[in-house]
TIFIBA-982751 format. One line per field, with one value per residue: x, y, z of N, C-alpha, C in turn; residue number from 1. Coordinates in steps of 0.05 Angstrom, whole numbers, always signed. Example, Ala and Ser with C-alpha at 12.3 -4.5 7.8 and 13.67 -1.06 7.14 Angstrom:
# TIFIBA-982751
nu = +264	+257
nv = -114	-45
nw = +156	+142
cau = +246	+273
cav = -90	-21
caw = +156	+143
cu = +264	+258
cv = -66	+1
cw = +156	+157
nr = 1	2
//
This chain:
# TIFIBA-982751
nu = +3226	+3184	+3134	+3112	+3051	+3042	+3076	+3120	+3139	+3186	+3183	+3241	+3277	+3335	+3367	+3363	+3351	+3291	+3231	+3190	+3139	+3092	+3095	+3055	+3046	+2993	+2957	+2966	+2970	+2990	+3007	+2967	+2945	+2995	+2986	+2984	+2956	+2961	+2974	+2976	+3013	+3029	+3068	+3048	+3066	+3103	+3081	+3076	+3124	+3165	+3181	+3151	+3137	+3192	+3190	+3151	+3159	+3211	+3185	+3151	+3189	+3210	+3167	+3159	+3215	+3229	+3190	+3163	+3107	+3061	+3021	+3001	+2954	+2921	+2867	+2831	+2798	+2754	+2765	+2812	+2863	+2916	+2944	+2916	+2948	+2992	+3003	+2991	+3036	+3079	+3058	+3016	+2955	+2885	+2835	+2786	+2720	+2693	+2639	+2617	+2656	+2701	+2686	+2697	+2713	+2656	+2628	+2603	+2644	+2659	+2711	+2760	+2789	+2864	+2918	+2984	+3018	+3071	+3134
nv = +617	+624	+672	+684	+689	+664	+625	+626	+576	+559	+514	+488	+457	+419	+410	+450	+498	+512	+537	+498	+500	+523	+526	+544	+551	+576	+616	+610	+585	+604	+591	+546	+512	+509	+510	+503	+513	+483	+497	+495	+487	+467	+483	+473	+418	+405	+362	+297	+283	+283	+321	+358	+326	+319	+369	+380	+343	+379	+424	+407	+378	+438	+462	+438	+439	+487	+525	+506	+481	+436	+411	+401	+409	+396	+409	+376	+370	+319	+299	+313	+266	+269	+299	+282	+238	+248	+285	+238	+199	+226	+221	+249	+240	+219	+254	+269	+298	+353	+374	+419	+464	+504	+555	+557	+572	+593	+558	+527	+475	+406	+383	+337	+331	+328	+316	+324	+296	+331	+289
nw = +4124	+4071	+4054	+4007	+3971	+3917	+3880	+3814	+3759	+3715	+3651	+3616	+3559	+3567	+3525	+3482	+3515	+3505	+3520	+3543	+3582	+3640	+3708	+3766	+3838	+3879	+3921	+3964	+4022	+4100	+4170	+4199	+4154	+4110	+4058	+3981	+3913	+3849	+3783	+3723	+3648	+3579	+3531	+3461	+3424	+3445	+3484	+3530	+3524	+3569	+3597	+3630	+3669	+3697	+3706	+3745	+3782	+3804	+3819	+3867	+3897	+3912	+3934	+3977	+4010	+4002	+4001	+4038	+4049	+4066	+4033	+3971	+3922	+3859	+3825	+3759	+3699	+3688	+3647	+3621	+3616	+3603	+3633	+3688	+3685	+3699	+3747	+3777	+3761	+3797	+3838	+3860	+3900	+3886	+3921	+3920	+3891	+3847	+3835	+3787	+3792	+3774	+3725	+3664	+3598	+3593	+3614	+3671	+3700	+3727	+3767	+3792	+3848	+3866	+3904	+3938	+4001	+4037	+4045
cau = +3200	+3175	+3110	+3098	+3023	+3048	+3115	+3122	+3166	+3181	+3198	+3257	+3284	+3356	+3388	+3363	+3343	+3274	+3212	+3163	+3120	+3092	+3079	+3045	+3035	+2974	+2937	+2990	+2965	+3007	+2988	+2965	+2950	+3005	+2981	+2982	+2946	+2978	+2963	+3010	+3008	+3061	+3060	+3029	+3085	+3126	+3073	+3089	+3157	+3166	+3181	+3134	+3141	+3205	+3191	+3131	+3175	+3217	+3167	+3148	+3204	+3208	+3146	+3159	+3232	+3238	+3169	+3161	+3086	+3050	+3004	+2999	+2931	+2911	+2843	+2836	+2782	+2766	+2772	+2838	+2874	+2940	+2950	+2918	+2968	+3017	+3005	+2994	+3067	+3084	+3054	+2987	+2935	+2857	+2816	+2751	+2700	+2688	+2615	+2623	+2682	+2701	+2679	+2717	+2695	+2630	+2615	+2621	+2665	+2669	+2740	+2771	+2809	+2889	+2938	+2999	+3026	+3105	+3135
cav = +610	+640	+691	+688	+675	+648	+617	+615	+562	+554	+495	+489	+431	+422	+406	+480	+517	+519	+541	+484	+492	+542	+512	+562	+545	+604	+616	+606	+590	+597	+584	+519	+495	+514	+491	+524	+507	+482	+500	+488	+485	+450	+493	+456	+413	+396	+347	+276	+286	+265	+347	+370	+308	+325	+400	+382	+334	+397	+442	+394	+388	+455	+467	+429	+444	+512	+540	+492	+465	+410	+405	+421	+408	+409	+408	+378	+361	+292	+294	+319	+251	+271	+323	+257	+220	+275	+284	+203	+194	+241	+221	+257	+219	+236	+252	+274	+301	+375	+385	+449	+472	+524	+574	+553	+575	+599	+540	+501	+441	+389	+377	+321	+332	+315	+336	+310	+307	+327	+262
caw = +4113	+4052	+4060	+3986	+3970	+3892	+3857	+3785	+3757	+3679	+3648	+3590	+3556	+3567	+3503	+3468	+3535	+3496	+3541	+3539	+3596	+3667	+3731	+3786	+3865	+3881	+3940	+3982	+4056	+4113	+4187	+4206	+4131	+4098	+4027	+3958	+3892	+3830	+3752	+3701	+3618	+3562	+3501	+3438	+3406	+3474	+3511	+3522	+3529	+3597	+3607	+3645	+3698	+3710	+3717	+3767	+3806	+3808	+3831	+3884	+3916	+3920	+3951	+4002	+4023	+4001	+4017	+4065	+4050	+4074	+4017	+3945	+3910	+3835	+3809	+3737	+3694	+3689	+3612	+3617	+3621	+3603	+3668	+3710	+3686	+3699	+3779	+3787	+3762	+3805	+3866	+3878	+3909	+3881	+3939	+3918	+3860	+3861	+3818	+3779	+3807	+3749	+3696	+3641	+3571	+3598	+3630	+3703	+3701	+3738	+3774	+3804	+3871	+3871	+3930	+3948	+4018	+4039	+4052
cu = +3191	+3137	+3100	+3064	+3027	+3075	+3110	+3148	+3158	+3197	+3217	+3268	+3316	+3377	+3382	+3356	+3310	+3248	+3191	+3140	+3126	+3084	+3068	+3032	+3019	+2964	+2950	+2978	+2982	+2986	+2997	+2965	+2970	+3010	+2977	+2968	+2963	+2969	+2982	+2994	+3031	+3041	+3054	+3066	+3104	+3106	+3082	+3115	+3171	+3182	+3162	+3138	+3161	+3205	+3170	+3141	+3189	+3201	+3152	+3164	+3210	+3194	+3144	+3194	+3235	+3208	+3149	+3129	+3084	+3028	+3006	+2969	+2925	+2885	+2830	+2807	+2784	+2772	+2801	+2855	+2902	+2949	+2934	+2935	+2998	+3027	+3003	+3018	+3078	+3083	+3028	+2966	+2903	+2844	+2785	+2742	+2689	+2669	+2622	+2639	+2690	+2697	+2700	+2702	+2660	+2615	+2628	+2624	+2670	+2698	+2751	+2803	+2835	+2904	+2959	+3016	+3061	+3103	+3140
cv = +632	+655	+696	+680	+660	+647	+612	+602	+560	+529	+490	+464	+439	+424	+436	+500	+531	+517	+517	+485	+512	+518	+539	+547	+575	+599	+609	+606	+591	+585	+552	+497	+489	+497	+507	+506	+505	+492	+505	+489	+482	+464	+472	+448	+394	+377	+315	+269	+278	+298	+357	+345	+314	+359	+406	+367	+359	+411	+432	+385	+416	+472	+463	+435	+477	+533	+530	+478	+439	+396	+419	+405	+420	+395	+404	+366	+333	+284	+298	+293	+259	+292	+300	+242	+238	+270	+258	+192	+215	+239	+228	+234	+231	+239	+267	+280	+335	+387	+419	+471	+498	+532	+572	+554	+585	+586	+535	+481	+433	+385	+352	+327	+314	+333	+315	+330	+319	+306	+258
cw = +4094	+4059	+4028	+3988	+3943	+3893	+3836	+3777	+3724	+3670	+3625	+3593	+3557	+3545	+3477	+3484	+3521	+3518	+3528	+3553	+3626	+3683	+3755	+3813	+3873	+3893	+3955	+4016	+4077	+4148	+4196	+4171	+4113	+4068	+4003	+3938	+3871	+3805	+3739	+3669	+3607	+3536	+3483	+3426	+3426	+3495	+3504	+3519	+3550	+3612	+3631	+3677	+3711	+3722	+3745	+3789	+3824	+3831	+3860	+3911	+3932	+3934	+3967	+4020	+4021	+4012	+4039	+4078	+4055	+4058	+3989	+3931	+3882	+3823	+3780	+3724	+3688	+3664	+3611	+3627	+3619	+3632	+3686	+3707	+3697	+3734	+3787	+3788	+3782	+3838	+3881	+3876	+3899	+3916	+3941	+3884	+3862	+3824	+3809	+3799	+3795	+3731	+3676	+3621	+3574	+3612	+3653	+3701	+3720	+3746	+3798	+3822	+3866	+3886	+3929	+3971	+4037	+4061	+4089
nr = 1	2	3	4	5	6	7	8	9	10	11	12	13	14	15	16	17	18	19	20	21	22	23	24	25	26	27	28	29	30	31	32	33	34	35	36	37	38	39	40	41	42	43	44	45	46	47	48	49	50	51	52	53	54	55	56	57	58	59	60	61	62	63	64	65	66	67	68	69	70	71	72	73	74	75	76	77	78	79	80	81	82	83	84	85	86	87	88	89	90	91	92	93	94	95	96	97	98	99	100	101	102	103	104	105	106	107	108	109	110	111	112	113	114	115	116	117	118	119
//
């Protein structure tokens, strides 16, 4: 069992080994919850590619067999359609609404709860 509190994973496309995209599990709980946080980004140029799905599938599995979670949870704004569509193909389920949730750009944003649970 891993005792990390984060994993960083990077994502490259196969046919130039070119970096398109981070994924990060943070806040690592162990215990009874054992659940981490997600946050990810696809450099400018590389989204829409169907990259990043496979690198979050990735990272998903891996969260759950290799660091052996029972939950992963990512927090997105609700504007951000393309990262809801991201974790929906993917599998995560919404489960809530989380009113100014984060300081982003100066401001508190709204975030819409997504987790998904190992199968």
């Amino acid at each position: 069992m891993s005792t990390h509190e984060n994993a960083g994973f990077l994502v490259f496309r196969h046919a130039d080994d070119c970096l398109v995209g981070v994924f990060n599990v943070t806040n690592i709980v162990r215990g009874k919850f054992q659940s981490g946080y997600l946050d990810y980004y696809v450099f400018a140029g590389h989204e829409r590619q169907g990259l990043m799905r496979k690198g979050l599938e990735a990272v998903v599995r891996f969260a759950f067999q290799n660091l052996k979670l029972h939950r992963l949870e990512a927090n997105i704004q609700p504007t951000n359609v393309a990262s809801i569509a991201l974790v929906k193909a993917c599998g995560f389920l919404q489960e809530g609404y989380s009113p100014r949730y984060l300081k982003i750009n100066g401001r508190w944003r709204d975030h819409e709860r997504w987790a998904i649970l190992t199968p």
